[in-house]
C-alpha positions in Angstrom: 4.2 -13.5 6.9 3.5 -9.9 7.8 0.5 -9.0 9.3 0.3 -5.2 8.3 1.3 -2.4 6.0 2.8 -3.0 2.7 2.4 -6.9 1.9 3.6 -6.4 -1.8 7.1 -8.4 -1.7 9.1 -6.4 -4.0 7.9 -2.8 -2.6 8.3 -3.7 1.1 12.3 -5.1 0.4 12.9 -1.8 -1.6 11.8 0.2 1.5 13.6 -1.7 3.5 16.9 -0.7 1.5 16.1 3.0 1.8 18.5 5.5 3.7 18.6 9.5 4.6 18.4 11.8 1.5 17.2 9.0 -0.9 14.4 9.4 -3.1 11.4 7.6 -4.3 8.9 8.8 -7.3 5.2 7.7 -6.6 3.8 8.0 -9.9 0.9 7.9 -12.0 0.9 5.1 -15.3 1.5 8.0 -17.6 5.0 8.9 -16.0 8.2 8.4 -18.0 10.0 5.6 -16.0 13.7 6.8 -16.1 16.3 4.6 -16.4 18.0 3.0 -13.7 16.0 3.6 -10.5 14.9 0.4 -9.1 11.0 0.3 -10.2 8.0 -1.6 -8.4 5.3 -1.7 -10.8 1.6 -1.6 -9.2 -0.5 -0.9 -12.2 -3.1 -3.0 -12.8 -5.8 -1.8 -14.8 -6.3 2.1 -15.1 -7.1 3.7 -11.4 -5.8 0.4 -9.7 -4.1 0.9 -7.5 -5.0 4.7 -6.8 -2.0 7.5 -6.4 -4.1 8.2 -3.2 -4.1 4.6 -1.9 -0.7 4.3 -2.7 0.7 7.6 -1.4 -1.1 6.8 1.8 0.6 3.6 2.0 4.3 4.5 1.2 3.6 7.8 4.4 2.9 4.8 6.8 6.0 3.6 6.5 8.7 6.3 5.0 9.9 9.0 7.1 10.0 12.0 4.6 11.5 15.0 4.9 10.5 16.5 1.8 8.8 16.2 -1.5 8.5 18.0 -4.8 5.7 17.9 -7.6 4.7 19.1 -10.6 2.9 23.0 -10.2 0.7 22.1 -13.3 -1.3 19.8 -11.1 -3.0 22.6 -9.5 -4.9 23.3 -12.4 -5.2 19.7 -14.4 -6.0 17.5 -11.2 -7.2 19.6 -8.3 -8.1 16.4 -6.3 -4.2 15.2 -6.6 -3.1 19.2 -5.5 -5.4 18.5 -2.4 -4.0 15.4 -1.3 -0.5 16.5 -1.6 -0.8 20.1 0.2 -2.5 17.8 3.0 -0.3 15.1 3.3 3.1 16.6 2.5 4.2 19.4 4.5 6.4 21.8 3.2 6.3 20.8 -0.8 8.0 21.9 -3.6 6.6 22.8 -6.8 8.2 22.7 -10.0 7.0 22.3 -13.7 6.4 19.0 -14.9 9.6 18.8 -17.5 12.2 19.5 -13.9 10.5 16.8 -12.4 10.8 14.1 -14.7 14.4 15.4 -14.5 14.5 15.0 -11.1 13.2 11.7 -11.0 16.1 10.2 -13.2 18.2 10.5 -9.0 15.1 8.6 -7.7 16.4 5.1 -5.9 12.4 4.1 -6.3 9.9 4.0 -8.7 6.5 3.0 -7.5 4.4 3.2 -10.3 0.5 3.2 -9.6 -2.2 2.5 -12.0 -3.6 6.0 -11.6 -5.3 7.8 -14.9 -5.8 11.3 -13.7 -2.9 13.8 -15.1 0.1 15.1 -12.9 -0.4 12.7 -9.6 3.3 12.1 -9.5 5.4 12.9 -6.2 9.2 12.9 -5.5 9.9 12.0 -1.5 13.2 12.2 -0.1 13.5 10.1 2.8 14.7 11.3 6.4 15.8 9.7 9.7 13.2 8.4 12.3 15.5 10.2 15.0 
């Protein structure tokens, strides 16, 4: 059994199968899932688990390279905008309807049980070298 980071069986296995360049949507339980990425479910009830908890969970472990978000969560959820510009160096920001295109290449879909608007993220993954 693992001692630490992400315990969740299903999440930790999809990690584990990431590479270089692919992508994975943290998102809140408003998103449109798109079809075909492989999606870990964490909702629970609304706010459980957070986008913050979650987020903070997935950098742990991923290497990133880059990320992209919605701009309109600058103005709708100022806390999400906070937590992004401080955790993500170097983000992208693009209106909400190119990321939900965007999201359709995602290899992951970790879906949180967050209910403020706009706390979706797409990461692409890097190298550890």
């Amino acid at each position: 059994m693992k001692r630490a980071g992400i315990l969740n069986r299903h999440l930790s296995g999809a990690i584990a199968e990431l590479g270089h360049g692919d992508e994975v949507l943290v998102c809140d339980a408003g998103m449109p899932i798109p079809r075909g990425p492989r999606v870990v479910d964490l909702a629970f009830r609304a706010g459980v688990p957070s986008f913050a908890e979650v987020l903070d969970g997935l950098l742990a472990e991923l290497v990133v390279e880059g990320a992209t978000a919605a701009g309109e969560v600058r103005r709708a959820n100022p806390g999400a905008s906070a937590l992004l510009a401080e955790r993500l160096a170097g983000l992208t920001l693009v209106p909400h309807a190119r990321l939900k295109e965007l999201s359709a290449g995602a290899r992951l879909v970790v879906r949180t049980g967050e209910a403020r608007p706009y706390a979706n993220v797409l990461l692409r993954c890097g190298v550890f070298f």
